[in-house]
N, C-alpha and C positions, 0 to 999 in steps of 0.2 A: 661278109658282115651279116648277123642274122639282125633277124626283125628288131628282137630286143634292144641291141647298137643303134640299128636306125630310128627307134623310138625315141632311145636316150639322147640321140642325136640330135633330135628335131625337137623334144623338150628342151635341150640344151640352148637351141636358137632361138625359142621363145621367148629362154629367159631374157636372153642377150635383146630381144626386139621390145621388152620390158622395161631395160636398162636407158635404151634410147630414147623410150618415151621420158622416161625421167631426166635424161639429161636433156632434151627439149625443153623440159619444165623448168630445169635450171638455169640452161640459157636465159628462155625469158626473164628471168628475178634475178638474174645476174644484172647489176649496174656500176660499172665503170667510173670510179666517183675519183680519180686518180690513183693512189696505191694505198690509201689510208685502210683505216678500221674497218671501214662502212664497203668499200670494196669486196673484201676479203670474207665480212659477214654474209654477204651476200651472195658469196661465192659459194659459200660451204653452206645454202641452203640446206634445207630437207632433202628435196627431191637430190640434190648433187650427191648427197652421203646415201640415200639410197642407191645409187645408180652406181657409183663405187662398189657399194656392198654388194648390188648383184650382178654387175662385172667381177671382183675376184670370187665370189662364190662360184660362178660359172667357169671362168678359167678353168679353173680345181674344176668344176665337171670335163672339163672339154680336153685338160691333158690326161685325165680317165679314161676318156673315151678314146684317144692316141695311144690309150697302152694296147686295148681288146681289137682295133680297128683301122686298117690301112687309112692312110691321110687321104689314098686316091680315091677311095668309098667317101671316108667323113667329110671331104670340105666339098662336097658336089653337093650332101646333104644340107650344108652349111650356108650353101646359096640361098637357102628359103628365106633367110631373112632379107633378100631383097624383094620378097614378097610380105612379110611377115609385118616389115616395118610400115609400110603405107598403109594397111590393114588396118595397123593398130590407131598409126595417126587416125585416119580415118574416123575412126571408131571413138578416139579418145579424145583426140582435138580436135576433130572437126576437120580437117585438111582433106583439100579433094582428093578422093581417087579415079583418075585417071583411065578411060578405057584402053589409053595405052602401057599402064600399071597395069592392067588387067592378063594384056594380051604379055605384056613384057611376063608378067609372074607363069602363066602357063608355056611359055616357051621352058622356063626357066624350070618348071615341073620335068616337061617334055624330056630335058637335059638329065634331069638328075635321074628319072625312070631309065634312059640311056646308059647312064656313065654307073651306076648302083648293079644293073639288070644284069 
């Protein structure tokens, strides 16, 4: 896998760590009002249609990336978003991170320079 693959790769997880922040945000505004209108409106927030949309935009990157790229390279790469996601939380919503997010995310580095190298 050259650099380029694992760039695209690790773009690719971004996006996907993007997605998650938004479907957090739709969680929240999601309200459970029984099955009516008001439900369903609120299901299909904003942020829900984004996070949709950049899940299948990503997909279509990520089976891209399974044409040029063994799955045994890309999905070790793919791990970053267990790093990727606290970050963002972090960063966007406030949500602690963790020193042992910290230490988890560099093992999890440790791993992928391993399993890629």
């Amino acid at each position: 896998m050259t650099i380029r693959w694992i760039l695209l790769t690790v773009v690719c997880v971004a996006l996907l760590s993007v997605g998650q922040m938004f479907f957090k945000t739709a969680a929240a505004q999601w309200h459970i009002d029984g099955w009516g209108w008001s439900t369903w409106r609120s299901l299909l927030s904003t942020p829900m249609v984004l996070a949709l949309t950049v899940y299948g935009a990503t997909t279509v990157l990520w089976v891209f990336i399974l044409r040029q790229s063994p799955l045994s390279v890309a999905y070790p790469v793919y791990a970053l978003s267990f790093l990727f996601v606290p970050v963002l939380a972090h960063l966007t919503i406030g949500e602690p991170l963790t020193m042992r997010a910290v230490l988890g995310g560099a093992i999890i580095i440790a791993g992928i320079v391993v399993a890629t190298g």
